[in-house]
C-alpha positions as CSV (number, residue, x, y, z in Angstrom):
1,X,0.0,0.0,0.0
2,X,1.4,3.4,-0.7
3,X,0.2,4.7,2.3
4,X,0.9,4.0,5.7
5,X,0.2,5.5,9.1
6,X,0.7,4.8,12.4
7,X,0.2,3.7,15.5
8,X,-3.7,3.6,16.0
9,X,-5.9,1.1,17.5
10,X,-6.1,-1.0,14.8
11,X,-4.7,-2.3,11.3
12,X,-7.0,-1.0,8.9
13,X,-8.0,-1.0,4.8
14,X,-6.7,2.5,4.8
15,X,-3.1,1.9,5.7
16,X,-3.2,2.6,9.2
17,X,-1.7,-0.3,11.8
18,X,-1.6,-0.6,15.3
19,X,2.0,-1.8,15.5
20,X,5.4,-0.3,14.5
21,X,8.5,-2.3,14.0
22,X,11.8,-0.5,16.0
23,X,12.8,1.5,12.4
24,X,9.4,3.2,12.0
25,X,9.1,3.8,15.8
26,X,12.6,5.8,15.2
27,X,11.5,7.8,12.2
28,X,8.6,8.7,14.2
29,X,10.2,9.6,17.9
30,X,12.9,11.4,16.4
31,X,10.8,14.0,15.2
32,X,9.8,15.0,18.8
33,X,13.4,15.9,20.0
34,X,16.9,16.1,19.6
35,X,19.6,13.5,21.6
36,X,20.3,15.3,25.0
37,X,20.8,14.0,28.5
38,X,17.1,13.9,30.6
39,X,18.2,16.3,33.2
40,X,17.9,20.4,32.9
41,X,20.1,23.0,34.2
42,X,17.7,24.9,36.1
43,X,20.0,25.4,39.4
44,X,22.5,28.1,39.3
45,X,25.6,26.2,39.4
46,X,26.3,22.2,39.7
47,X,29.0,20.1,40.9
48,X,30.2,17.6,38.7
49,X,29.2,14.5,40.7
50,X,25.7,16.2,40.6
51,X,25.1,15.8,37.5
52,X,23.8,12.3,35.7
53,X,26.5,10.0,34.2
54,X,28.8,11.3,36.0
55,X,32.9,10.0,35.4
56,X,35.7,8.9,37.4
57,X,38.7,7.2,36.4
58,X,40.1,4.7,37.7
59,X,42.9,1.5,37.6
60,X,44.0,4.0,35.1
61,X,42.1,3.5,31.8
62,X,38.9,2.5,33.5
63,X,35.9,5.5,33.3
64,X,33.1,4.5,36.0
65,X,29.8,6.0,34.6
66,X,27.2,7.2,36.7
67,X,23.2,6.7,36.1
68,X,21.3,8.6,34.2
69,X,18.6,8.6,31.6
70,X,18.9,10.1,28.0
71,X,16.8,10.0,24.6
72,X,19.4,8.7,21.6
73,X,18.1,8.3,18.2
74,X,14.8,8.3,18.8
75,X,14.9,5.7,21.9
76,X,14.7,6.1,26.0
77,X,17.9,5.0,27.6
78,X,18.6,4.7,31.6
79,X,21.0,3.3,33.3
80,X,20.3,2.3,36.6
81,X,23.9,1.3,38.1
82,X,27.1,2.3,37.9
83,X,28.9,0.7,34.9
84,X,32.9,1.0,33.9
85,X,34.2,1.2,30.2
86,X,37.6,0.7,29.2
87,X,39.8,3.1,27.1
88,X,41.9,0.9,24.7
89,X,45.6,1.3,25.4
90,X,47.9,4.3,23.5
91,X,51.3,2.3,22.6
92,X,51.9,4.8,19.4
93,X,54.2,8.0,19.9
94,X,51.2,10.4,19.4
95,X,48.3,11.6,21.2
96,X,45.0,10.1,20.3
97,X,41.1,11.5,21.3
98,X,38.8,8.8,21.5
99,X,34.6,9.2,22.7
100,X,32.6,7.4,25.3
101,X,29.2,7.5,23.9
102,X,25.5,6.2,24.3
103,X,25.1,3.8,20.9
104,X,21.6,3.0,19.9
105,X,22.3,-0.4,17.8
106,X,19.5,-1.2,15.7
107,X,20.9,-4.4,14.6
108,X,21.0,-5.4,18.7
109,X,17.5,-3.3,19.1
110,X,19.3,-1.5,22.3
111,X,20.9,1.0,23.5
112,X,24.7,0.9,25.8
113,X,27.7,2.6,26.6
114,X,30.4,2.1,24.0
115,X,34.1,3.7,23.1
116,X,34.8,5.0,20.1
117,X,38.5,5.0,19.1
118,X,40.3,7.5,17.2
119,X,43.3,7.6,15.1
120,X,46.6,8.9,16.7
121,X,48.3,11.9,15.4
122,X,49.9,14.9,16.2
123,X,47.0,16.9,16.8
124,X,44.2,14.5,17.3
125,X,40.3,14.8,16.1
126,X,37.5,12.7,17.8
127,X,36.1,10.4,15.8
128,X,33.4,11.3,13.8
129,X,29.9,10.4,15.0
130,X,27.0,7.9,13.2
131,X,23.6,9.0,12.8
132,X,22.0,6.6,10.5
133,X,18.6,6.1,11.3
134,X,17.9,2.1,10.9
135,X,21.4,1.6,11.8
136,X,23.9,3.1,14.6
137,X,23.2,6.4,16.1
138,X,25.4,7.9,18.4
139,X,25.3,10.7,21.1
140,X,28.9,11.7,22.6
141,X,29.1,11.6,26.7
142,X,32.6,12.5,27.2
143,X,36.0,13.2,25.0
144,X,39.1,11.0,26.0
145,X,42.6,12.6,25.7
146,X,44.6,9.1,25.4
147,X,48.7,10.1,25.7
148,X,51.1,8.5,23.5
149,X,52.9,5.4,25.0
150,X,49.9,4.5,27.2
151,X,50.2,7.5,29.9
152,X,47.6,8.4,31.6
153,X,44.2,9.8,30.3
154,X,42.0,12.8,30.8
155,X,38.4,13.3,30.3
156,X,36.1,16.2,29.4
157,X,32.3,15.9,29.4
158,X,30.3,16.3,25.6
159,X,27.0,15.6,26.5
160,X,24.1,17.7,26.0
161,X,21.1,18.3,28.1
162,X,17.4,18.9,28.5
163,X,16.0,22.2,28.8
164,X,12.7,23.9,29.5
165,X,10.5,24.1,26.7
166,X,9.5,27.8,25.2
167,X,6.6,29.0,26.1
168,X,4.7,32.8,24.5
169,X,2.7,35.4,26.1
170,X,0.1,37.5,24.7
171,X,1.5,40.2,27.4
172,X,2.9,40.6,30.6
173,X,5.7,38.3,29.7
174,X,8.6,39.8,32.0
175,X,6.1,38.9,34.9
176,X,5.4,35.5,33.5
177,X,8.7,34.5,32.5
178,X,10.1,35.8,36.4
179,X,8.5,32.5,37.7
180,X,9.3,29.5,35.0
181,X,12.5,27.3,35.7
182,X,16.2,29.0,34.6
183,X,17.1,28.3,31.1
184,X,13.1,29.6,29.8
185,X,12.9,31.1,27.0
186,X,9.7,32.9,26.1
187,X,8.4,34.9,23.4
188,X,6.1,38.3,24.2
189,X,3.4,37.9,21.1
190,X,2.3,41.6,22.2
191,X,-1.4,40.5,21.4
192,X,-2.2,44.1,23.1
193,X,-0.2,45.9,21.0
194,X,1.8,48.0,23.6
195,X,5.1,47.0,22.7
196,X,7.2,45.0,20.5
197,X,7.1,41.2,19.6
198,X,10.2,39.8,21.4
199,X,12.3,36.6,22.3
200,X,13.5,36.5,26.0
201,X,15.6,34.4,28.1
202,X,14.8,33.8,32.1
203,X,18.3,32.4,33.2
204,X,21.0,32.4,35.9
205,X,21.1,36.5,35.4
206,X,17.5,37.2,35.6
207,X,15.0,38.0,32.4
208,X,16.6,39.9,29.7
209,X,15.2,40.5,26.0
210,X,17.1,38.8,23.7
211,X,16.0,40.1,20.5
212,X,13.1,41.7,19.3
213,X,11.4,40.1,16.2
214,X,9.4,42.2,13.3
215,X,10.1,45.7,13.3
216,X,12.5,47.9,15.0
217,X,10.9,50.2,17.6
218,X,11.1,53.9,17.5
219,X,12.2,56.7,20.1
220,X,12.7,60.5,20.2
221,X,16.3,61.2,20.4
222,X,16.8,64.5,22.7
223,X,19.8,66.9,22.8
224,X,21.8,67.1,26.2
225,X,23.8,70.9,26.5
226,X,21.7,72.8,23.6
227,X,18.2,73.6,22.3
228,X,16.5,70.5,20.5
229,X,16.2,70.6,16.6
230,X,12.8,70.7,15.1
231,X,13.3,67.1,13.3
232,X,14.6,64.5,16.1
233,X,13.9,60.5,14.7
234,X,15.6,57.2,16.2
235,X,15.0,53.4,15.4
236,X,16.6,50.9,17.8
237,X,15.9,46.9,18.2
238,X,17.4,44.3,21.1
239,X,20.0,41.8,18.7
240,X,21.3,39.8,21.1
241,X,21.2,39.8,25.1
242,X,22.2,43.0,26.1
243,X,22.7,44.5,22.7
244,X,21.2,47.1,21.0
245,X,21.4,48.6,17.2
246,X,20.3,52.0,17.0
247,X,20.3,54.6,14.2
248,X,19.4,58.5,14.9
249,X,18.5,61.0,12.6
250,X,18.2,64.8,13.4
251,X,17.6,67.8,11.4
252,X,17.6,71.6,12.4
253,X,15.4,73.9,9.9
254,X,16.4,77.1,11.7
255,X,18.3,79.5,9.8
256,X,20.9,79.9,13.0
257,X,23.3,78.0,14.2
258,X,21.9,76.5,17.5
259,X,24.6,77.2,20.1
260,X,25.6,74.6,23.0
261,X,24.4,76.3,26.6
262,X,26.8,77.6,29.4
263,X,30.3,76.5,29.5
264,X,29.8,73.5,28.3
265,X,31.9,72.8,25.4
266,X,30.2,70.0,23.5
267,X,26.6,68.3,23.0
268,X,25.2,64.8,23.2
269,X,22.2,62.7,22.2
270,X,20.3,60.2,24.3
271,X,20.0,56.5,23.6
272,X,17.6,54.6,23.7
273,X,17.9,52.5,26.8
274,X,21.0,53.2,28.6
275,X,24.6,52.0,27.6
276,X,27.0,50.2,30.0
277,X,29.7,52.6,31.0
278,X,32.1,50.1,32.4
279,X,34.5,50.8,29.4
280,X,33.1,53.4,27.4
281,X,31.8,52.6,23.8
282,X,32.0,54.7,20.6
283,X,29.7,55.0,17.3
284,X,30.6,57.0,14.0
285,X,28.6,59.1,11.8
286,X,28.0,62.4,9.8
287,X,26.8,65.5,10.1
288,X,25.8,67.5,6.8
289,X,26.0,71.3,6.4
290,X,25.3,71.6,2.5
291,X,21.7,72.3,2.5
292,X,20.6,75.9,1.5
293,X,22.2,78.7,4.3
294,X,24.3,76.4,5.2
295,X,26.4,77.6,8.5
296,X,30.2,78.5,7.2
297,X,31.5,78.1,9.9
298,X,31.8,74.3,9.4
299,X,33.1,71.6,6.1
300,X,30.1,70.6,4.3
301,X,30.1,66.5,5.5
302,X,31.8,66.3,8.5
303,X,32.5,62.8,10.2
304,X,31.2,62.4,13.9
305,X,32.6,60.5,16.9
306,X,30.2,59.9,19.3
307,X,31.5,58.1,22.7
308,X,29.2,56.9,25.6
309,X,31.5,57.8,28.6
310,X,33.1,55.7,30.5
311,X,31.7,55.5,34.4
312,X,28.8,53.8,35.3
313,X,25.3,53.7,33.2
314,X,24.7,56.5,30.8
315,X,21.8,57.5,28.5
316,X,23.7,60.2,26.4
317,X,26.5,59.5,23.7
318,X,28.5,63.1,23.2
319,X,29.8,64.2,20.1
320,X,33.1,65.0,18.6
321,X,34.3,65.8,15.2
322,X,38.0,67.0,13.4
323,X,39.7,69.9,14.1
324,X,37.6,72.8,11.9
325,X,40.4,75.2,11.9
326,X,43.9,73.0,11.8
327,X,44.2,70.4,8.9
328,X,47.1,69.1,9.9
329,X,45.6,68.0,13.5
330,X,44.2,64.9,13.5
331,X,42.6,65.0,16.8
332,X,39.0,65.7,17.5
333,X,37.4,68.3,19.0
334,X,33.8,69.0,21.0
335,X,31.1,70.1,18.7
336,X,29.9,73.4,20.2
337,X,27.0,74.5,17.7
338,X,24.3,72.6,15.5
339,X,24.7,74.0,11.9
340,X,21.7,75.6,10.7
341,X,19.9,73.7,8.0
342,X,21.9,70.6,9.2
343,X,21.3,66.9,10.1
344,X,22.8,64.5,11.5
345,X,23.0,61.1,11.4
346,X,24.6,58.2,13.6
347,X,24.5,54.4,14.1
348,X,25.6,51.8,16.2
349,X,25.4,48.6,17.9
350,X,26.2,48.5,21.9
351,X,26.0,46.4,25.3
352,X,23.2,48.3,27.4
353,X,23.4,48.3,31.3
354,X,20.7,45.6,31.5
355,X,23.4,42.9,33.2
């Protein structure tokens, strides 16, 4: 029959049966999820002998494995005692990286511990892994570091594990996500329409927006130590954790130059959300004075450094451009007017003060 579907109660006329042999049950569980030890990382930290299938060496090329449970290739695995497996011995001059894995065998219809051995060399690869669904399939546990001329060997864990599954939100999903295990991630559908649509992740340093999804968000970029041009437009979107892009653009249609205020000697423009001033950060961009009445007091482009201070959090990037008067001086200077008929335009990516 050319078309087959299972499992249901019953074999039936329309290609529906009740039982699955061991290759269609793996076609079909694979599809759920991906190999990974049944365990998640909820806690803040772990100690090694906390965590399932644990490894100790001993006798010297013997690795004692811990219980655990896992899903390989489609099939449940647990292990419900302690069980060694034994590194073959290095007698070549090289190093050699071998793998202790969890093989489901379809030929044995089981799952078990086994060692894969690799080739020695002077810089030594693992041995590559088999996936091949009706045959072996193979999820990695630990690394071996096997010395040349059998001396001693080391061991580094490979495996990976569970995790919370994603959940969404219509709204209120930085209240939501505050009580689901560490490791969440959850996605703010803004069904309400009061924000953005965004991916977040509620994990050992508290919730933080990872990235926002659709389109960038928009602010009003002000002016910090003069007057505020007529035309102030910003668009900014979370990229990663911590991270934002941002791209200002402000225009002045007054027929004056707009002068900074006081002593001050230069002018800024706010960010979106504030920038971490641990180290200070720095964006480029341009300022044009070519428009009609434009001020001559200044080149017609004119390349812009804005910094974000260094010294705690700050909200205000301040500006800095080459030396107007001296050509030969190659240093930059504080901006201390906004040319009239001028914009400006800057862009950047930084690490906020979220974390």
């Amino acid at each position: 029959m050319a078309e087959l579907s299972y499992p249901f109660n019953a074999d039936n006329a329309n290609g529906g049966s009740q039982i699955v042999s061991q290759a269609q049950w793996q076609s079909m569980a694979r599809m759920w999820g991906g190999d990974r030890v049944d365990f998640q990382l909820t806690a803040t930290s772990y100690g090694t002998t906390s965590l399932p299938f644990n490894a100790t060496i001993v006798n010297g090329r013997t690795v004692q494995i811990s219980p655990g449970k896992a899903w390989v290739g489609g099939f449940y695995y647990t292990l419900t005692a302690t069980q060694s497996v034994t590194i073959p011995n290095n007698s070549t001059t090289k190093p050699r990286k071998d793998l202790i894995v969890l093989q489901a065998d379809m030929a044995k219809s089981a799952v078990n511990l086994a060692v894969l051995t690799g080739t020695a060399a002077a810089t030594p690869v693992p041995p590559s892994l088999r996936r091949q669904v009706g045959g072996i399939w193979e999820m990695p546990l630990y690394e071996v570091d096997a010395a040349a001329n059998n001396a001693s060997i080391t061991i580094s864990g490979r495996m990976p594990f569970d995790m919370p599954e994603r959940v969404s939100y219509p709204w209120n999903t930085s209240l939501g996500a505050a009580l689901l295990p560490r490791g969440t991630f959850a996605y703010d559908m803004d069904n309400n329409g009061g924000d953005s649509q965004s991916e977040a992740f509620n994990g050992r340093d508290g919730y933080v927006v990872t990235r926002h999804l659709g389109e960038s968000r928009t602010y009003t970029p002000s002016m910090v130590n003069i007057g505020n041009p007529a035309t102030r437009s910003g668009r900014w979107r979370w990229i990663a954790p911590n991270t934002v892009w941002f791209s200002v653009y402000i225009a002045s249609s007054s027929t004056s130059d707009l002068k900074v205020t006081g002593d001050n000697w230069t002018y800024g423009v706010t960010l979106p959300v504030p920038a971490n001033g641990s180290t200070g950060q720095v964006f480029q961009g341009h300022m044009d004075n070519n428009g009609t009445g434009a001020s001559p007091n200044l080149p017609n482009f004119v390349d812009i450094t804005a910094k974000v201070n260094r010294g705690g959090s700050t909200s205000t990037m301040y500006l800095y451009m080459p030396n107007a008067n001296y050509t030969a001086n190659t240093g930059l200077d504080g901006i201390t007017y906004f040319p009239r008929k001028g914009f400006l335009t800057i862009s950047g990516v930084y690490e906020s003060n979220q974390l």
